[in-house]
KETITI-622922 format. One record per residue: residue number from 1; residue in one letter; y, z, x of N, C-alpha, C, O in turn; chain. Coordinates in Angstrom, 3 decimals, decimal comma, always signed. Example, Ala and Ser with C-alpha at 12.3 -4.5 7.8 and 13.67 -1.06 7.14 Angstrom:
<atoms>
   marvo   balo         nv         nw         nu        cav        caw        cau         cv         cw         cu         ov         ow         ou   zake
       1      A     -5,690     +7,800    +13,190     -4,500     +7,800    +12,300     -3,300     +7,800    +13,200     -3,319     +8,465    +14,236      A
       2      S     -2,250     +7,080    +12,850     -1,060     +7,140    +13,670     +0,030     +7,870    +12,900     +1,138     +8,039    +13,409      A
</atoms>
This chain:
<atoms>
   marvo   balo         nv         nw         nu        cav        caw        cau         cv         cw         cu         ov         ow         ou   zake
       1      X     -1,178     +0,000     +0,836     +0,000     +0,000     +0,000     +1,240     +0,000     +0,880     +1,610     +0,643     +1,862      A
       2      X     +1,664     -0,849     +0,233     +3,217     -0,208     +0,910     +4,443     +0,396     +0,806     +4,137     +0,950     -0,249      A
       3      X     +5,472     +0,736     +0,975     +6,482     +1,535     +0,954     +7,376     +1,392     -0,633     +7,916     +2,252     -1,330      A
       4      X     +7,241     +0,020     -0,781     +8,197     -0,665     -1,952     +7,095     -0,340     -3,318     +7,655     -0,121     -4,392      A
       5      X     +5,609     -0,307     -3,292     +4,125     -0,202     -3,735     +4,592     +1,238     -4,465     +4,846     +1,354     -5,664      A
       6      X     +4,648     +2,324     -3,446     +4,544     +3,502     -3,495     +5,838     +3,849     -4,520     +5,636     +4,325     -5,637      A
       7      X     +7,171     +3,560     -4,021     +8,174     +4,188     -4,972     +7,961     +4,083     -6,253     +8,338     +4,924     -7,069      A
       8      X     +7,086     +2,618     -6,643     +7,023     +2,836     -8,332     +6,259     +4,277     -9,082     +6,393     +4,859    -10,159      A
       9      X     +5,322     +4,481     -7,739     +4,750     +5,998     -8,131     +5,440     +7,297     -7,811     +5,378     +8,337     -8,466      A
      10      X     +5,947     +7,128     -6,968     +7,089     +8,720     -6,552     +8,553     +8,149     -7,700     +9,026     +7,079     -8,082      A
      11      X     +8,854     +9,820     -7,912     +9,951     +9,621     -9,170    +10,936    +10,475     -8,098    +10,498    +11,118     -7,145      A
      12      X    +12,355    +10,344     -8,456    +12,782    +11,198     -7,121    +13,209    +12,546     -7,843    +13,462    +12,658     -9,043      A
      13      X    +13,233    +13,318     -7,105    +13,421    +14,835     -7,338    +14,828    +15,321     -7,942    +15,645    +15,258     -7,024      A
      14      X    +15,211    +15,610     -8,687    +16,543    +16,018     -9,483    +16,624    +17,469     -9,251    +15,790    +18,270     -9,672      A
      15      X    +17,703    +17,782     -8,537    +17,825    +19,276     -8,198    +18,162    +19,892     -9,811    +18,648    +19,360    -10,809      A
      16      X    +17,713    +21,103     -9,558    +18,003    +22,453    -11,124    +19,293    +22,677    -11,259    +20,188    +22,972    -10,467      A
      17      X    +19,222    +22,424    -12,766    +20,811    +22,802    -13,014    +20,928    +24,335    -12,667    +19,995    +25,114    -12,862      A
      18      X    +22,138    +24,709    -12,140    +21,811    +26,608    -12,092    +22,154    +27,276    -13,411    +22,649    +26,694    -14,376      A
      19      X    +21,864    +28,446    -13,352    +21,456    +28,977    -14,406    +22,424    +29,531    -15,157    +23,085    +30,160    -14,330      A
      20      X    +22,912    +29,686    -16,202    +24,001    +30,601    -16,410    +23,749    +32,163    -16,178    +22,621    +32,633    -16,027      A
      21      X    +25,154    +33,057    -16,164    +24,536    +34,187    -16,206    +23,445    +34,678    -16,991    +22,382    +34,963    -16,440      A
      22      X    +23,631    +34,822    -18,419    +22,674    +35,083    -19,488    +21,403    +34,787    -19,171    +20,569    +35,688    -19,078      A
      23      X    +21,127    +33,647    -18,989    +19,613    +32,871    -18,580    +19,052    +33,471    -17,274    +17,955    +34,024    -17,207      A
      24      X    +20,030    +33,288    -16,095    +19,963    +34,321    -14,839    +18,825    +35,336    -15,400    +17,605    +35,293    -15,247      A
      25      X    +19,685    +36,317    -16,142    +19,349    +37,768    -16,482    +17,842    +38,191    -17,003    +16,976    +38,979    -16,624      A
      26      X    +18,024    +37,068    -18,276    +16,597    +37,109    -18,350    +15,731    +36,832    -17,937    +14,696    +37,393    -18,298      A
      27      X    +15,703    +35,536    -16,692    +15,019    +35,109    -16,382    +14,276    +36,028    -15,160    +13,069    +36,011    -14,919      A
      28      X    +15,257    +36,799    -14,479    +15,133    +38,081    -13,828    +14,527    +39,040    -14,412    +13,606    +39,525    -13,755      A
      29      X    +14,753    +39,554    -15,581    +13,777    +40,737    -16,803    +12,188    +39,704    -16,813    +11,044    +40,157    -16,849      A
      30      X    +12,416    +38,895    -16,788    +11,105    +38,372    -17,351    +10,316    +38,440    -15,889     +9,147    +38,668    -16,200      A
      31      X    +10,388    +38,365    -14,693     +9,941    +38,820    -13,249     +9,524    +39,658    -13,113     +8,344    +39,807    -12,793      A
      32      X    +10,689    +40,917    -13,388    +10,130    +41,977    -13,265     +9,062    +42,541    -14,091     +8,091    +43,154    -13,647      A
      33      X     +9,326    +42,270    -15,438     +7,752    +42,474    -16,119     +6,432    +42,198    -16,086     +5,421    +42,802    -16,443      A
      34      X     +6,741    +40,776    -15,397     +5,578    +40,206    -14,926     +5,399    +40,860    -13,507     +4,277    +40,634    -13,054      A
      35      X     +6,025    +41,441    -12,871     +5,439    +42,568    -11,447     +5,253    +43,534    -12,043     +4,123    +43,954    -11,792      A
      36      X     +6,110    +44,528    -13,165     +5,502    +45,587    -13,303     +3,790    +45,412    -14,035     +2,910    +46,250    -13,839      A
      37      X     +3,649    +44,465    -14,669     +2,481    +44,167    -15,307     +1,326    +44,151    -14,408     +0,333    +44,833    -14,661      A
      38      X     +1,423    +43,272    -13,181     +0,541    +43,089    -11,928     +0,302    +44,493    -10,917     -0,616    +44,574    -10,101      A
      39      X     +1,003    +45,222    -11,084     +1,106    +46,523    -10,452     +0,627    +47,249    -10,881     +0,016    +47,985    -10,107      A
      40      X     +0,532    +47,635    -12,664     +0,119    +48,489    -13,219     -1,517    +47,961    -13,413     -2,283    +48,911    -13,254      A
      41      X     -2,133    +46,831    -13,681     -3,120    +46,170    -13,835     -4,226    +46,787    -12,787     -5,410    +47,112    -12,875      A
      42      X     -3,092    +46,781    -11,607     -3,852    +47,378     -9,654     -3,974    +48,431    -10,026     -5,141    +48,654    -10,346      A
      43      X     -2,972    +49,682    -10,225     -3,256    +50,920    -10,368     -4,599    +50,986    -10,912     -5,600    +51,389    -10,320      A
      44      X     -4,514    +50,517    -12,186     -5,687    +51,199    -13,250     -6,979    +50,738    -12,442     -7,933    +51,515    -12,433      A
      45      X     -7,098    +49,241    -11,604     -8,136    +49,006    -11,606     -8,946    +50,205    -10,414    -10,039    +50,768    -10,356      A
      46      X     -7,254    +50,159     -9,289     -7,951    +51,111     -8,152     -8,495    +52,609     -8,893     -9,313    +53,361     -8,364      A
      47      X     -7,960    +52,797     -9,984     -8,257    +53,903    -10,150     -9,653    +53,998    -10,657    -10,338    +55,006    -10,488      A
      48      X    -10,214    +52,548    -11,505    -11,826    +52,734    -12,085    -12,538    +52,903    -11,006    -13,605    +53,501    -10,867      A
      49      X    -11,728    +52,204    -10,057    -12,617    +51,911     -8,870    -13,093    +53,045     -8,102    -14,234    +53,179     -7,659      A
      50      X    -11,988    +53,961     -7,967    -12,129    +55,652     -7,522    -13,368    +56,526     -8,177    -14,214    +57,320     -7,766      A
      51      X    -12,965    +55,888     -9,506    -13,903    +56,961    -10,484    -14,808    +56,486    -10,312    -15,678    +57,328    -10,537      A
      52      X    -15,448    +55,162     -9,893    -16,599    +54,394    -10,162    -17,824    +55,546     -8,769    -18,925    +56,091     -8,848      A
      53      X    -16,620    +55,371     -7,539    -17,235    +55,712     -6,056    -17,299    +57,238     -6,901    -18,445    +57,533     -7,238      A
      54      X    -16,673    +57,826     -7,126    -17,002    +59,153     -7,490    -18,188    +59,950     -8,053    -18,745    +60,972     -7,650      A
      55      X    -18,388    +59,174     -9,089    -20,135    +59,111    -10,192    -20,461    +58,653     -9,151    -20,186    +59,460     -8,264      A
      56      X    -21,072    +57,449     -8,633    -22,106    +57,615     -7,935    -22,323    +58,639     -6,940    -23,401    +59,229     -6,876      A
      57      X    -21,363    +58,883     -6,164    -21,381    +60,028     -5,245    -21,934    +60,972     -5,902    -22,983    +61,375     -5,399      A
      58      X    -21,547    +61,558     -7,011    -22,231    +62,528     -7,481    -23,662    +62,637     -7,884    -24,341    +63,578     -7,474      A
      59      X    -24,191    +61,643     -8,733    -24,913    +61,272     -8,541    -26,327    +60,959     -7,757    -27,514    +61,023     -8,075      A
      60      X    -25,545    +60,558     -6,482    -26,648    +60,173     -5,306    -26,556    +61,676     -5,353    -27,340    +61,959     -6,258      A
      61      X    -26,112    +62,659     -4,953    -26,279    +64,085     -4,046    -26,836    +64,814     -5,535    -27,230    +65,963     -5,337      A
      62      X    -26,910    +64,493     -6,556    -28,068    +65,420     -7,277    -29,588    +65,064     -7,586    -30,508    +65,659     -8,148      A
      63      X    -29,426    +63,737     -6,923    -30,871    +63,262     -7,069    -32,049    +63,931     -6,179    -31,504    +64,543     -5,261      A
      64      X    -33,109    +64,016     -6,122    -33,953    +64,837     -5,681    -34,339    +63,809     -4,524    -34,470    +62,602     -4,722      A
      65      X    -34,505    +64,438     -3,290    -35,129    +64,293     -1,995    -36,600    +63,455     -1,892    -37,648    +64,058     -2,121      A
      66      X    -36,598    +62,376     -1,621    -38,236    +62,087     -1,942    -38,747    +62,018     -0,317    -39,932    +61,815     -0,051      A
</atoms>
């Protein structure tokens, strides 16, 4: 292919209009929810995960000696 081939397939890139404040703002609230969401998701999981190692630990050490 060649160069002249190719442009009919590349479209060219149009920079983003910027944002107004308002849109800014939310668009910022809507970030952070989506991190606090991903953060809290980790907590809980590290935490099954704690409890998970825990039961078994307990577990293994009441089982009887064979």
């Amino acid at each position: 292919m060649t160069i002249n081939e190719l442009r009919g397939f590349i479209s060219p890139i149009k920079p983003a209009a910027p944002l107004t404040p308002a849109k800014a703002r939310i668009d910022s609230l809507k970030r952070t929810k989506d991190a606090a969401a991903k953060n809290l998701k980790a907590e809980r999981d590290r935490q099954k995960l704690t409890k998970a190692q825990h039961t078994i630990a307990a577990v293994s050490t009441s089982l009887p000696q064979i």
